[in-house]
TORPA-4810 file (N, C-alpha, C, O; in nm, 3 decimals):
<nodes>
NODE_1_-0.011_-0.212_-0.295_-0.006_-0.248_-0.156_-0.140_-0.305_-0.113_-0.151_-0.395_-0.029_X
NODE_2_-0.217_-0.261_-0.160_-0.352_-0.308_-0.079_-0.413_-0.457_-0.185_-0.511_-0.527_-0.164_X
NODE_3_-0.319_-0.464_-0.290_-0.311_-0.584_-0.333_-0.250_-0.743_-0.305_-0.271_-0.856_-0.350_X
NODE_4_-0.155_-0.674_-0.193_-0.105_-0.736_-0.133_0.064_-0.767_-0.172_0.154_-0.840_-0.130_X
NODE_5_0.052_-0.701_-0.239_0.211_-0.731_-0.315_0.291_-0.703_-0.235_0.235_-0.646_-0.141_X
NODE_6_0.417_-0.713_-0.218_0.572_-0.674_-0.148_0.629_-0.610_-0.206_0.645_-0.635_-0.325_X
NODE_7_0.684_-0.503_-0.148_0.781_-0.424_-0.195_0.878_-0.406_-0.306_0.898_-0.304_-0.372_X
NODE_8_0.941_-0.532_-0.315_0.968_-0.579_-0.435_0.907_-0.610_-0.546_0.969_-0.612_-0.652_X
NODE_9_0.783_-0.636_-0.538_0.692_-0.660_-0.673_0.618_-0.508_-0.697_0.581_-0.473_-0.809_X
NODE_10_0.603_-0.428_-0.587_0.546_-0.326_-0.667_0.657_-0.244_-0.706_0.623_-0.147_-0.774_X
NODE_11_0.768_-0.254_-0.685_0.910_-0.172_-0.752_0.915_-0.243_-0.874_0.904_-0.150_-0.955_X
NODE_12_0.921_-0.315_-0.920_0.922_-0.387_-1.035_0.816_-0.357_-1.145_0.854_-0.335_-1.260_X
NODE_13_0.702_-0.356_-1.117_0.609_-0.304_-1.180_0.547_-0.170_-1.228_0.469_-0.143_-1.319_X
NODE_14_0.625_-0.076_-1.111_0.666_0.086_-1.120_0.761_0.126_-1.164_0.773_0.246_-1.187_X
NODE_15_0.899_-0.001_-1.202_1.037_0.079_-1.255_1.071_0.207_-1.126_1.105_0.326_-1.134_X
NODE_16_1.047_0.127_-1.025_1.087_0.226_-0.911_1.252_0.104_-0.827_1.294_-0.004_-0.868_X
NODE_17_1.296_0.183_-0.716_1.341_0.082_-0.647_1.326_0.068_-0.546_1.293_0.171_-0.487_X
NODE_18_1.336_-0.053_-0.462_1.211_-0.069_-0.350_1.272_0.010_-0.233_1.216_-0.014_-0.126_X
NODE_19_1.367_0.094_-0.228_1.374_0.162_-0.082_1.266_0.290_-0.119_1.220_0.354_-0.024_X
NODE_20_1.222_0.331_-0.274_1.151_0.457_-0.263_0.982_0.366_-0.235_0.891_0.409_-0.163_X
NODE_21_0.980_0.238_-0.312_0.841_0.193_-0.262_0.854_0.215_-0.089_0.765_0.282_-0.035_X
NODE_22_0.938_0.171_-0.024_0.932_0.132_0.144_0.898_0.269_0.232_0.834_0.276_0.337_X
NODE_23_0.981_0.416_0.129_0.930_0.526_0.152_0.798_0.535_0.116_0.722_0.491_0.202_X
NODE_24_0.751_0.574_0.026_0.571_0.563_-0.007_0.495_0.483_0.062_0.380_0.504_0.101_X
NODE_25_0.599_0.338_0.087_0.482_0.296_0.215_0.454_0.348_0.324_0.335_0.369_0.348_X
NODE_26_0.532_0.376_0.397_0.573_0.381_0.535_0.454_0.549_0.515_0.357_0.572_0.587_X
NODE_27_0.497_0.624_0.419_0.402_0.765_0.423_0.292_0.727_0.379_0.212_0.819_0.399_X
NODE_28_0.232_0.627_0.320_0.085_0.625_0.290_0.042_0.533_0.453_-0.078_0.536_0.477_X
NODE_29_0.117_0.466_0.543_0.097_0.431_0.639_0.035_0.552_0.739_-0.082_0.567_0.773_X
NODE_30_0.130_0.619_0.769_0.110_0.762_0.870_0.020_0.823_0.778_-0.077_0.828_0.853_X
NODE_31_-0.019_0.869_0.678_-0.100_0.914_0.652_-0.252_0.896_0.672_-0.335_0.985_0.688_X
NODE_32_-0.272_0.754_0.666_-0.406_0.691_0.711_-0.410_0.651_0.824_-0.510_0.590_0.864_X
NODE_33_-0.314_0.672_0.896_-0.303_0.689_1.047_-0.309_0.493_1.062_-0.369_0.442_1.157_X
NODE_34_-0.242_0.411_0.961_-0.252_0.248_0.982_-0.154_0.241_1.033_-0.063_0.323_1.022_X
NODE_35_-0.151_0.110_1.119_-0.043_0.059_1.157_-0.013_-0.067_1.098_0.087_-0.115_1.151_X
NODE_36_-0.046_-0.118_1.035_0.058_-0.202_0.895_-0.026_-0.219_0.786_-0.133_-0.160_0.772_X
NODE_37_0.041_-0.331_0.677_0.010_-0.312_0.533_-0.157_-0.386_0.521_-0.241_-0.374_0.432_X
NODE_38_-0.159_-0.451_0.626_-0.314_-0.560_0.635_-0.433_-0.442_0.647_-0.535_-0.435_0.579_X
NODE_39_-0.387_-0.339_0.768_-0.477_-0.276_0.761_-0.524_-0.165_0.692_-0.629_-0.115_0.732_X
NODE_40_-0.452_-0.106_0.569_-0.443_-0.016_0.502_-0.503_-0.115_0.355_-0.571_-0.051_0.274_X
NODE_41_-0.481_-0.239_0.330_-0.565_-0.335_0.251_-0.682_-0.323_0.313_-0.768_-0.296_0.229_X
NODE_42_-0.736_-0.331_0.445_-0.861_-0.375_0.469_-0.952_-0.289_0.435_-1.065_-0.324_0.401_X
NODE_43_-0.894_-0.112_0.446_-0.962_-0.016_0.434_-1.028_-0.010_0.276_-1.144_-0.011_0.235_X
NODE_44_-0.897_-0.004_0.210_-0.876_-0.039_0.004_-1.067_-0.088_-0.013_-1.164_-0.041_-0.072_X
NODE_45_-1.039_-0.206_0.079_-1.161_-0.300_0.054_-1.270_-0.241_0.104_-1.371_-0.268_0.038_X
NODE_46_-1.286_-0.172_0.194_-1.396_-0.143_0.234_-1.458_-0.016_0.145_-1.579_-0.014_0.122_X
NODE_47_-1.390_0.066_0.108_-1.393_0.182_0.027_-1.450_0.166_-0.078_-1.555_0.224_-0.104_X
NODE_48_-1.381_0.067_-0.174_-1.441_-0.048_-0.308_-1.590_-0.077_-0.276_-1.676_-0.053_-0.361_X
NODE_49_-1.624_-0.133_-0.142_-1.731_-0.184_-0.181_-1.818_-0.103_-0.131_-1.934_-0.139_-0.114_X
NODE_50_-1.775_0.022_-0.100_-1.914_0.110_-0.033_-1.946_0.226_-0.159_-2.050_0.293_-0.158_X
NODE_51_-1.829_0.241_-0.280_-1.828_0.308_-0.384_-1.798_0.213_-0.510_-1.685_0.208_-0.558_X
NODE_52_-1.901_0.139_-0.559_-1.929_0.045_-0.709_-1.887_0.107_-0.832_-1.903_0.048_-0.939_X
</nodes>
């Protein structure tokens, strides 16, 4: 997700199917308290570059 992929590509790559990715999203959403997928990427990024 914070790669930017869609739902469909990260089900594919997990051998998952994308209503359980859309679940994992939606809970890694509320969990970081984001309100969509841009901003839960932006964080990804910021995290990365404050820990090398």
């Amino acid at each position: 997700m914070a790669q930017g992929r869609s739902n469909p590509e990260i089900a594919a790559e997990l051998f998952l199917s994308p209503r359980t990715v859309q679940t994992h999203v939606s809970s890694i959403l509320t969990k970081l308290g984001a309100r969509s997928r841009t901003e839960v990427a932006r964080q990804a990024a910021e995290r990365s570059s404050q820990h090398p």
